[in-house]
C-alpha positions as CSV (number, residue, x, y, z in Angstrom):
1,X,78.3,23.4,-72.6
2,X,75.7,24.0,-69.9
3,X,76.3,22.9,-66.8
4,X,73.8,22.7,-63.6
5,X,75.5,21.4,-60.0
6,X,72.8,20.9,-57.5
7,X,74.0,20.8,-53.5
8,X,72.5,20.9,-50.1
9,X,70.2,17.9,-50.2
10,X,70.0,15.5,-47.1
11,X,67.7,14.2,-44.6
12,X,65.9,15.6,-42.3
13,X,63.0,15.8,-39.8
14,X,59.2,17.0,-40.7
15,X,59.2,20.7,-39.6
16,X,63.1,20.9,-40.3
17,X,64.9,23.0,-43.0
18,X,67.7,23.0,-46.3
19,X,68.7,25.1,-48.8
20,X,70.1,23.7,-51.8
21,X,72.0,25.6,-54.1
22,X,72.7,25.1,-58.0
23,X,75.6,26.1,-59.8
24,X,74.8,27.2,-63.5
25,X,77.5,27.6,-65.9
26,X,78.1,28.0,-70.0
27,X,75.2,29.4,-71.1
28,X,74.5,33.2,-72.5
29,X,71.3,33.7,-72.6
30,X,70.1,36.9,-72.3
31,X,66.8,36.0,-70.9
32,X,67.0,33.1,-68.4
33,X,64.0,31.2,-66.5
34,X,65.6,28.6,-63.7
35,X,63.3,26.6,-62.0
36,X,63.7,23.8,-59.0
37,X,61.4,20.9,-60.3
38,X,61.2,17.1,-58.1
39,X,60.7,13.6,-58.8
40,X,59.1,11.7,-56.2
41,X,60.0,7.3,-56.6
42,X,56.4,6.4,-58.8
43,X,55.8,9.9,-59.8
44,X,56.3,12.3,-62.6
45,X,58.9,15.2,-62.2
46,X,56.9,18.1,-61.1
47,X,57.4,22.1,-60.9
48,X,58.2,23.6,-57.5
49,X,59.5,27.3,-58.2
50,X,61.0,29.1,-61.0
51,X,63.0,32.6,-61.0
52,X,63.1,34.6,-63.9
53,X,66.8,36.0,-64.0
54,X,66.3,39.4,-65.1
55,X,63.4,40.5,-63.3
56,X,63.7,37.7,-60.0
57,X,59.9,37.3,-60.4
58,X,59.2,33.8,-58.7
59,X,56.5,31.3,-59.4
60,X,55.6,28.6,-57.2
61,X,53.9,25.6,-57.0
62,X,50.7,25.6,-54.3
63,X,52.2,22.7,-52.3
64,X,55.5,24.8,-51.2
65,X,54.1,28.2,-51.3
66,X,54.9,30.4,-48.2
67,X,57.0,27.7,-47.2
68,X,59.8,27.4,-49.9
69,X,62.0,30.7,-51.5
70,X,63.7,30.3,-55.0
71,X,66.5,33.1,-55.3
72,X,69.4,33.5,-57.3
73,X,72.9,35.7,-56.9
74,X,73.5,36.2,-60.5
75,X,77.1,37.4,-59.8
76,X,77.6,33.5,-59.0
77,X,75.3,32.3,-61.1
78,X,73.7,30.3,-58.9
79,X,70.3,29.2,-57.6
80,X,69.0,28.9,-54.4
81,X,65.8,27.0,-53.1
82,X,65.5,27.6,-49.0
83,X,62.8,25.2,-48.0
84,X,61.3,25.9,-44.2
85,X,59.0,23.8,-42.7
86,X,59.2,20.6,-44.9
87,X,56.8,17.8,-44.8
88,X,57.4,14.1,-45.6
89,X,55.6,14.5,-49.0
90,X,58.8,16.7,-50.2
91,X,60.3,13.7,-50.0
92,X,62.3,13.0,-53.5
93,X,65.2,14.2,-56.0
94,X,65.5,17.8,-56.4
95,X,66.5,19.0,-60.0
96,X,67.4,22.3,-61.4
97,X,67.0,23.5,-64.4
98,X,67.3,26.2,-66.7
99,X,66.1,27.2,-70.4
100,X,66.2,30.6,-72.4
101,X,62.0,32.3,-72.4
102,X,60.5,35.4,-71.6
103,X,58.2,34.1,-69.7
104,X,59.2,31.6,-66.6
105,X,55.5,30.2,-65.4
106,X,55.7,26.9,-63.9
107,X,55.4,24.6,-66.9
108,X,56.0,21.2,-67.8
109,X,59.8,19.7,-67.2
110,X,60.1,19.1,-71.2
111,X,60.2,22.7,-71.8
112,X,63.5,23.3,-69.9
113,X,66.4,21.2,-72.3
114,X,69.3,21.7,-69.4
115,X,69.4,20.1,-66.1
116,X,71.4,18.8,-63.6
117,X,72.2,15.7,-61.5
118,X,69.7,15.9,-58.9
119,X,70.2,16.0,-55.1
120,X,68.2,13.9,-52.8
121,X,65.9,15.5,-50.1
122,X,64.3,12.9,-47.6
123,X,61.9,14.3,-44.9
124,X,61.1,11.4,-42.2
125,X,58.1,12.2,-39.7
């Protein structure tokens, strides 16, 4: 049974920082894409950043690039999403994710079938 943990979230000022981390467990795939994905309150669940396992190439979405890092220490299985500089607009749930691909483009939330619970990340100005 797969398992995702999300941690980390909170509240903090515009121009402050977190890092959330996500524990992964019970799955064996050999090729693994994890991505950070959020859900704003009125709006769809969007991509942020994705890591493919193997290889640690990154993708990110344009609104967090040079200001967000996706990572992962595959001795813990876990995934990391270090977010500098945050704006009120990152305001909402932070989700990982994870699904078997060889490739790991940002792509639409229904293509990943495991997630976790979500951790909330508010941003006040």
């Amino acid at each position: 049974q797969v398992q995702l943990v999300e941690s980390g979230g909170g509240s903090v000022q515009a121009g402050g920082s977190l890092r959330l981390s996500c524990a992964a467990s019970g799955y064996t795939y050999s090729r693994n894409c994890m991505g950070w994905f959020r859900q704003a309150p009125g709006k769809e669940r969007e991509g942020v950043a994705t890591i493919y396992t193997n290889s640690g190439t990154t993708y990110y979405a344009d609104s967090v690039k040079g200001r967000f890092t996706v990572s992962r220490d595959n001795a813990k299985n876990t995934l990391y999403l270090q977010m500098n500089s945050l704006k009120p607009e990152d305001t909402a749930m932070y989700y990982c994710a994870v699904r078997s691909a060889v490739y790991c483009y940002i792509t639409s939330p229904t293509n990943f079938p495991y997630w976790g619970q979500g951790t909330q990340v508010t941003v006040s100005s």
